[in-house]
C-alpha positions as CSV (number, residue, x, y, z in Angstrom):
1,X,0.0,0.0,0.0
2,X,1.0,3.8,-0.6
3,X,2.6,5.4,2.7
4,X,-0.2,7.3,4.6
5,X,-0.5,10.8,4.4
6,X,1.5,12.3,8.0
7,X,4.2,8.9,7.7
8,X,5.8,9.3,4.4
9,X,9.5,8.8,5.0
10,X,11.5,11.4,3.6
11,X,13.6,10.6,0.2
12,X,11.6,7.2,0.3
13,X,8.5,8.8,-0.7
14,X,8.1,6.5,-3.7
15,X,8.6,3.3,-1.2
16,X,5.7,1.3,-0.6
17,X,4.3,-0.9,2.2
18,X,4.0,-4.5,2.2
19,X,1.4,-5.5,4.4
20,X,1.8,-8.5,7.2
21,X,-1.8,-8.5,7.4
22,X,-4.7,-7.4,5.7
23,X,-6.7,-4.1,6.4
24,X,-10.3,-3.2,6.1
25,X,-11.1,-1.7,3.5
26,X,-7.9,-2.9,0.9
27,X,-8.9,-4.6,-2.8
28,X,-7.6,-7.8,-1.1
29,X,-9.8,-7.7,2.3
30,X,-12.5,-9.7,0.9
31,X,-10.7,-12.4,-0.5
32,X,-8.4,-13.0,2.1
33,X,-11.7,-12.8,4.7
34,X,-13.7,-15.4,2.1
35,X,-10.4,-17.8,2.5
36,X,-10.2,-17.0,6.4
37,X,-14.5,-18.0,6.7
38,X,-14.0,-21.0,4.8
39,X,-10.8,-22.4,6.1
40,X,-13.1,-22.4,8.9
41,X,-16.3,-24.0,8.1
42,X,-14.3,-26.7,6.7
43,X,-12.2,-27.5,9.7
44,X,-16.0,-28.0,11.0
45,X,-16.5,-30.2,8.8
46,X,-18.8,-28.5,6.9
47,X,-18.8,-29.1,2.7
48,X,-18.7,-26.2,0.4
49,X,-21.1,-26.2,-2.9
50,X,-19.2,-27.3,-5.7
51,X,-22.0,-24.8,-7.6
52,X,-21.8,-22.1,-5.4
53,X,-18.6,-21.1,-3.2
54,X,-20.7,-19.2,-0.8
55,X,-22.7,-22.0,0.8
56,X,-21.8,-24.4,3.1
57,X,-24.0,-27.6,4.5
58,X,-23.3,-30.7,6.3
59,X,-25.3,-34.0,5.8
60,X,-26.6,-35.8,9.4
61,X,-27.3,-39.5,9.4
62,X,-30.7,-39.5,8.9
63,X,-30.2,-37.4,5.6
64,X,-31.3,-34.1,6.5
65,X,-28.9,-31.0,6.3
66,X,-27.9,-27.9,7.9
67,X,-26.8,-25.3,5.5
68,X,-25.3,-22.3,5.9
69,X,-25.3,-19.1,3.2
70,X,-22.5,-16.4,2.6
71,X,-22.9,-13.1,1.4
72,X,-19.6,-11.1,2.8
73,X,-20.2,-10.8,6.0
74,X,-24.1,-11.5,6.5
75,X,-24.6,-15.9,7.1
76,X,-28.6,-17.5,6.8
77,X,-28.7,-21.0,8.7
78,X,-31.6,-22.9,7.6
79,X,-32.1,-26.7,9.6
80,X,-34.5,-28.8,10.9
81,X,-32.1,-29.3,14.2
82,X,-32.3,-26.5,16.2
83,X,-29.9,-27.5,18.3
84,X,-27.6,-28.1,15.3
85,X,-28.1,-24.5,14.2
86,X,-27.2,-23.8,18.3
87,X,-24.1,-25.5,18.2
88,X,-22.8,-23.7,14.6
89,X,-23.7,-20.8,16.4
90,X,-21.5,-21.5,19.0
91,X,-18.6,-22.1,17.0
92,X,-18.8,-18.9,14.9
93,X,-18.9,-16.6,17.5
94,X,-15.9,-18.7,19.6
95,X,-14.3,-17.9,16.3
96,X,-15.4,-14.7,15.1
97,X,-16.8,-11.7,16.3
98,X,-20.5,-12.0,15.4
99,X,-24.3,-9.9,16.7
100,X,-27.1,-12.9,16.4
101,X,-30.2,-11.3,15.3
102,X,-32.5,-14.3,15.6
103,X,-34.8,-15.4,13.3
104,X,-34.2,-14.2,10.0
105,X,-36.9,-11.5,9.0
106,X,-34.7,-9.5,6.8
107,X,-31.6,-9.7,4.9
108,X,-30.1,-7.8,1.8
109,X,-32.8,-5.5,1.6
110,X,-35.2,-8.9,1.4
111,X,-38.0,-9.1,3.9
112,X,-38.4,-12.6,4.7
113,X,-42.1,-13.5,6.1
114,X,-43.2,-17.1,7.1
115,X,-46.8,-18.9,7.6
116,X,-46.2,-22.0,9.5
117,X,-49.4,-23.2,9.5
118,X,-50.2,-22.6,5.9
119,X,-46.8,-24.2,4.9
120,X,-45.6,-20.3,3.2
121,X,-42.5,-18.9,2.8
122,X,-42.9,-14.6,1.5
123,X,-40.0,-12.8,-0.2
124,X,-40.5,-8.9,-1.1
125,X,-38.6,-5.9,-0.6
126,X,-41.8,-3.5,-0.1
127,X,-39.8,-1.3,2.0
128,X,-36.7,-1.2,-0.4
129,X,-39.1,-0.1,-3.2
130,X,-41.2,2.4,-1.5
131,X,-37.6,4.1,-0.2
132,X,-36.6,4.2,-3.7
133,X,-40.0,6.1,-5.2
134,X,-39.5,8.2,-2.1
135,X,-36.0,9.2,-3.3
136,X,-36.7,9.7,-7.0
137,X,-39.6,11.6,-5.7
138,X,-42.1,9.0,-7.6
139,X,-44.6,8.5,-3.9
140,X,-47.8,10.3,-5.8
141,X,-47.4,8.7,-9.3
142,X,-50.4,7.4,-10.9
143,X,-49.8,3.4,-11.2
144,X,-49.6,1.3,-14.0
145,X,-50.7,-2.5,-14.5
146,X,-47.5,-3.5,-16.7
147,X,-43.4,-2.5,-16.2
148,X,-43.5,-1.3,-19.5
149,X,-46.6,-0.2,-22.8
150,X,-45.9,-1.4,-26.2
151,X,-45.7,2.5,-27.0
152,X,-42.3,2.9,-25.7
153,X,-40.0,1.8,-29.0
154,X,-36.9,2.7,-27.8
155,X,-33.4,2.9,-29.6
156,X,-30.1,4.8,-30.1
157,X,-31.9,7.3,-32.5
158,X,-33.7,8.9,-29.5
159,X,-30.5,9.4,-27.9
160,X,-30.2,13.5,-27.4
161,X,-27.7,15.1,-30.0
162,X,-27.8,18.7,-29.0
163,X,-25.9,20.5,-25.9
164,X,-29.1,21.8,-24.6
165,X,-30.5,18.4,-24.2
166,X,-27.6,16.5,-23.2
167,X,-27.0,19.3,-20.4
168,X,-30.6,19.0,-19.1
169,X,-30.0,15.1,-19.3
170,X,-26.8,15.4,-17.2
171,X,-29.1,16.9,-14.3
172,X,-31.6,13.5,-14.3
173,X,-29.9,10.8,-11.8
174,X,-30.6,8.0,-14.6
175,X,-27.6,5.3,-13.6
176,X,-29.0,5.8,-10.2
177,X,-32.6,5.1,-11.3
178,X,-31.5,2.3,-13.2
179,X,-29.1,0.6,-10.8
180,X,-32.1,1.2,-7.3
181,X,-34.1,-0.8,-10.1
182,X,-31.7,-3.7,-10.9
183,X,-31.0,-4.2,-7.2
184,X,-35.0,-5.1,-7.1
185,X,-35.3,-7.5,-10.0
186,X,-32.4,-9.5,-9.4
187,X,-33.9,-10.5,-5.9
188,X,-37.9,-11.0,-6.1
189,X,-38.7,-8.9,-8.9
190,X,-38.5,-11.5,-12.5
191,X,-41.6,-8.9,-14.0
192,X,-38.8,-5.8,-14.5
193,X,-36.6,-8.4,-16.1
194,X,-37.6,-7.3,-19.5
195,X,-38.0,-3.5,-18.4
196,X,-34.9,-2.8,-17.1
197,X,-32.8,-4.9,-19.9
198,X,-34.5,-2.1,-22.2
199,X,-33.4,1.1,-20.4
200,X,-30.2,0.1,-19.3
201,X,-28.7,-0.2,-22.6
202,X,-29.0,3.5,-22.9
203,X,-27.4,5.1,-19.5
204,X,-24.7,5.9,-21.9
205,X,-26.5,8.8,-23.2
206,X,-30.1,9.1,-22.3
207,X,-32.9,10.8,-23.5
208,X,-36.3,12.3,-22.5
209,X,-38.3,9.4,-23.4
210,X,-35.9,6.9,-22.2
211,X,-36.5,8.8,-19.0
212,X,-40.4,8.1,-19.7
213,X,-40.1,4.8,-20.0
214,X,-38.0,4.8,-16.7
215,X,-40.7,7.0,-14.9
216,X,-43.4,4.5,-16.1
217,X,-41.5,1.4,-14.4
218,X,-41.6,3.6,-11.4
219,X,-45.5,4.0,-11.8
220,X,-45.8,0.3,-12.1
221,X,-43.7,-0.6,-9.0
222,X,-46.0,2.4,-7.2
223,X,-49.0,0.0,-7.7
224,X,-47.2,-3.2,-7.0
225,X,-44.7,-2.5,-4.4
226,X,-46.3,-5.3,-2.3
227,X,-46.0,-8.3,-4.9
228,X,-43.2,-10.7,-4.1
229,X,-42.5,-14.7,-4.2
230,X,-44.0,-16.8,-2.3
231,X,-42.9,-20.7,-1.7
232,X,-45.7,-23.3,-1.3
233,X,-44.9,-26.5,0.7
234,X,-47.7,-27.9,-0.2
235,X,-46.9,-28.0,-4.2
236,X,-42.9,-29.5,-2.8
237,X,-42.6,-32.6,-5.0
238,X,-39.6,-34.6,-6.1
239,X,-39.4,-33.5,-9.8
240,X,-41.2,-30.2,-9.4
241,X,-38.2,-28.4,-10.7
242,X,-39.0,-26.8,-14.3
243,X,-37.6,-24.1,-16.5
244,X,-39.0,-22.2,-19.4
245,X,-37.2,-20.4,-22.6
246,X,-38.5,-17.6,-24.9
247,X,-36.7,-14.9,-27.8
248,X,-38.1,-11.9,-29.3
249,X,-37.0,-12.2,-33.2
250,X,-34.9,-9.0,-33.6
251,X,-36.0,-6.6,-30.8
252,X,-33.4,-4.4,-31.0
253,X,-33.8,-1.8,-32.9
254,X,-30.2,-0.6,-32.7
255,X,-28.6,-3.9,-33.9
256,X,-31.8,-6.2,-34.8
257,X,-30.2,-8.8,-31.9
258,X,-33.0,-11.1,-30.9
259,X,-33.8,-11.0,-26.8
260,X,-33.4,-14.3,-25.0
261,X,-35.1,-14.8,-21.8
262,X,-35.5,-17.8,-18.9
263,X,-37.3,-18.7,-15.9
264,X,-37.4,-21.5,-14.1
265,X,-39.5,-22.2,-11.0
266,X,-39.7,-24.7,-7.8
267,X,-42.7,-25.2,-5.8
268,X,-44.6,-23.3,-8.3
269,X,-42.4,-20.2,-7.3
270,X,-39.0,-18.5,-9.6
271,X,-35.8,-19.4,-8.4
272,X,-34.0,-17.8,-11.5
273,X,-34.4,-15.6,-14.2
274,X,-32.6,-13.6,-17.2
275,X,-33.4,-11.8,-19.8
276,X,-30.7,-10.5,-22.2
277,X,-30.1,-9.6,-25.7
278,X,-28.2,-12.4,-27.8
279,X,-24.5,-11.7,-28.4
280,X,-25.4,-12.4,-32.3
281,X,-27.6,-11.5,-34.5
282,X,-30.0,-14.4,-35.4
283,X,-30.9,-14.8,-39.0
284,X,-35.1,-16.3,-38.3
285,X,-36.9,-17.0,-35.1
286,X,-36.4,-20.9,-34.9
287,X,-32.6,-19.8,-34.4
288,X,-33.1,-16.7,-32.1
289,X,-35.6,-19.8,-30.0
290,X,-32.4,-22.2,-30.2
291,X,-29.8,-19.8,-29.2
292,X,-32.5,-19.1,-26.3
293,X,-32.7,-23.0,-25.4
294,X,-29.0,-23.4,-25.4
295,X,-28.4,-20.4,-22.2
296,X,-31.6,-21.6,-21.1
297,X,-30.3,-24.9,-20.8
298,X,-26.5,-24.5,-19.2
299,X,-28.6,-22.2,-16.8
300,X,-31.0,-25.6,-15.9
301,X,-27.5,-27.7,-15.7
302,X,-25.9,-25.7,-13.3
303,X,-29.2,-25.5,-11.2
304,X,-30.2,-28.9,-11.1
305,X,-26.5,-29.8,-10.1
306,X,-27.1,-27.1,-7.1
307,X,-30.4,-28.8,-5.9
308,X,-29.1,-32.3,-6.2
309,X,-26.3,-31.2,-4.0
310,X,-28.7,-29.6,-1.3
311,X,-30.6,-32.9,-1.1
312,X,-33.9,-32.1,-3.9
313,X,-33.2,-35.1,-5.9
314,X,-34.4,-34.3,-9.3
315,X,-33.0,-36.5,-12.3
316,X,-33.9,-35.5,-15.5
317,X,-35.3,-31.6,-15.5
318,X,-37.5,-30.2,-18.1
319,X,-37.4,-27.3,-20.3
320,X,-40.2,-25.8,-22.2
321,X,-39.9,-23.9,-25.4
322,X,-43.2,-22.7,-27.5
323,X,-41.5,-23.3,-31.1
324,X,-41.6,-26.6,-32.2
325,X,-39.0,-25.8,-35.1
326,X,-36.1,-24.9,-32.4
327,X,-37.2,-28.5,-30.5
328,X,-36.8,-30.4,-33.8
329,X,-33.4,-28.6,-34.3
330,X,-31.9,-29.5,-30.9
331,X,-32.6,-33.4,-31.2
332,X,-31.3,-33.2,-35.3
333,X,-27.6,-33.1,-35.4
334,X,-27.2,-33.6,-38.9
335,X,-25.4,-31.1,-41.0
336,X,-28.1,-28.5,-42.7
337,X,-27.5,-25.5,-44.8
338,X,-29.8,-23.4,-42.8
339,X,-27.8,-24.2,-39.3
340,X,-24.2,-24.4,-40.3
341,X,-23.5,-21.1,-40.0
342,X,-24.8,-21.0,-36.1
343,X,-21.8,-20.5,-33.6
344,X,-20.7,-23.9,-32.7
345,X,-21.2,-23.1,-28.9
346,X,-25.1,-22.9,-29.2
347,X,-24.9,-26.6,-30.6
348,X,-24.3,-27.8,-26.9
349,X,-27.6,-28.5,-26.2
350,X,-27.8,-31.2,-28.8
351,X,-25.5,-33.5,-27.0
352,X,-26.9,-32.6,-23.8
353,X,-30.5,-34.0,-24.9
354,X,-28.7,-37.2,-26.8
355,X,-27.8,-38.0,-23.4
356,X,-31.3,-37.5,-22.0
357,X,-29.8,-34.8,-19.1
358,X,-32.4,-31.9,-19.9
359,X,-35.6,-32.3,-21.8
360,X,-36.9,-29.7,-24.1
361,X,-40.7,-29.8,-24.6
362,X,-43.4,-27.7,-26.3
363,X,-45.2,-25.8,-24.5
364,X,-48.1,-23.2,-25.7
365,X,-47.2,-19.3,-26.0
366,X,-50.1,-18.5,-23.5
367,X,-48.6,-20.8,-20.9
368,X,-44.7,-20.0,-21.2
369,X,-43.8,-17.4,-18.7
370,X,-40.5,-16.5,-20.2
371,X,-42.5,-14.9,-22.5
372,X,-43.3,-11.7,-20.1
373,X,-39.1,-11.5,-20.1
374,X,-38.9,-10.6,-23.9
375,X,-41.7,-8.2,-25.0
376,X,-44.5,-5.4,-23.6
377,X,-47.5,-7.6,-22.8
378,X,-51.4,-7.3,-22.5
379,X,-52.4,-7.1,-18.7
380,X,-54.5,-9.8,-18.8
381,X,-51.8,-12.0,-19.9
382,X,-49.0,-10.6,-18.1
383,X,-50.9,-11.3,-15.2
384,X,-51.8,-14.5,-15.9
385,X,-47.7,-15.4,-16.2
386,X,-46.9,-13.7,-12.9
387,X,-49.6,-16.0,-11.3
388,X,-47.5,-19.3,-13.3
389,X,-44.2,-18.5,-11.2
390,X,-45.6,-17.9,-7.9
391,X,-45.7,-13.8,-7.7
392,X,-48.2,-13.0,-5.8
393,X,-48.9,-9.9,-3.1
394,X,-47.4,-10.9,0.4
């Protein structure tokens, strides 16, 4: 590290310091406190994910587990033995210097609600979102019914090209907006996937309506700051574990990329969801579906491999996809002039359903969620795919 203002040693001024131990604060603190917290937890005994480095778990002999999750410095324990949550407990705060605060009620900006009796978990983050129309000033906005009208066709030619715009642009907080926004869909918000893929391409240089469109996501999270996931025990089965895959053909108006969106669900509820424009541009909709399928599918690998690990057994996991053509394409792996040109890459998830890993099914356009994470949508339908993946108001 640089010498500290005050201790610079004079005619060594451009010495450094070599540090003994790590500081607070430093580019290196957090890695060298991740490998001090899991040098740890695995002289305990505990096993780290193979899928995801920040969770730990340990199996007892009557097969149920006590897991334990890591995000910097903030742990969730989740068993069925209270007294082996007790004991882990114990041993953290021996080891490190740690406040309990009980039952979990609240955590990243999550508020976590439980109803034992009806077998219901709740996630929302009500409170984050009504802090963030307070702070953009958005608290008396009319609301909406969808993140985003078919009206708003967006692009690079509405980006501003005169100093007078551009300088009344540079007083609008439009990263800010944009990133208060993300921090909400990538945690129990899946219906401002598609919303907030849109805007954010243009924080480069925005414009007046690309601050519209912004102000009516705003209008819609006004009306539904209280919708949230919510995990039914009852619907818990042993293959309940299902993803679904959906492209808008050319979207972009900039580039004419296609948009590829998943969603998959368990216990009737999202687990995981993207929606992102293709890195290529696809030359028909049966490919823009495929490429879809194939980052649909490495997503469903990686998953399933997580939940197998945690103890939900689930063997061969399905994917649907409402084009018949792209399902054809992905069991034919014969040469064809019409697919040889697609990057080799995308072909993966041929050989995965040769070996029978993932299934990829049809599935009707009305009933395939994904769909909400690629285009503007009728409320009537919209609403009818929030109810598919378990977003309901807590």
């Amino acid at each position: 590290m640089e010498q500290p203002e005050g201790f610079i040693v004079p005619g060594k001024e451009h010495f450094v310091c070599r540090l003994k131990k790590s500081l607070y604060g430093l580019k290196q603190a957090p890695r060298q406190w991740y490998k001090r917290f899991d040098s740890f937890m695995i002289g305990q005994g505990y096993c780290r994910s193979q899928f995801d480095d920040c969770i730990y778990f340990q199996t007892f002999q009557d097969g149920s587990f006590i897991y334990l999750l890591l995000y910097v410095d903030d742990m969730l324990i989740a068993s069925r033995d209270k007294f082996s949550i007790r004991k882990l407990k114990t041993q953290l705060s021996n080891e490190f210097e740690m406040k309990e605060l009980g039952a979990t009620k609240k955590i990243l900006g999550m508020e976590i609600r439980r109803d034992r009796q009806a077998g219901k978990l709740f996630l929302s983050q009500q409170r984050y979102i009504e802090k963030v129309l307070d702070m953009f000033n958005m608290n008396d906005c009319k609301p909406v019914s969808t993140p985003l009208a078919a009206h708003f066709k967006l692009s690079s030619d509405l980006c501003p090209d005169t100093k007078e715009d551009m300088k009344y642009m540079s007083h609008v907080p439009y990263a800010n907006v944009i990133g208060s926004l993300m921090y909400a869909m990538i945690y129990t918000r899946p219906d401002l996937a598609y919303a907030v893929s849109m805007v954010s391409r243009y924080m480069h240089n925005p414009d007046k309506k690309h601050w519209s469109s912004v102000k009516w996501i705003f209008r819609y999270l006004k009306g539904t700051s209280h919708v949230g996931l919510v995990f039914d025990k009852k619907l818990a089965t042993t293959d309940n574990f299902v993803g679904y895959v959906d492209s808008d053909y050319a979207g972009d108006l900039d580039r004419r990329r296609s948009l590829s969106g998943y969603i998959f669900t368990l216990c009737n509820s999202v687990i995981s969801w993207k929606a992102t424009l293709q890195s290529i541009v696809a030359l028909s909709t049966t490919e823009a579906k495929y490429i879809s399928a194939t980052e649909g599918v490495k997503e469903a690998i990686w998953l399933r491999g997580l939940v197998n690990e945690l103890g939900l057994t689930q063997k061969v996991l399905t994917v649907f996809c409402d084009s018949q053509s792209a399902i054809h394409l992905t069991k034919n792996n014969r040469y064809h002039d019409k697919t040889k040109h697609i990057n080799i890459k995308h072909h993966f998830i041929r050989d995965v359903v040769v070996v029978g890993e993932i299934m990829v099914e049809k599935i009707h356009t009305s009933e395939n969620p994904a769909d909400m994470l690629t285009k503007p949508l009728p409320i009537t339908k919209f609403e009818h795919f929030l109810d598919l993946v378990g977003l309901y108001s807590t």
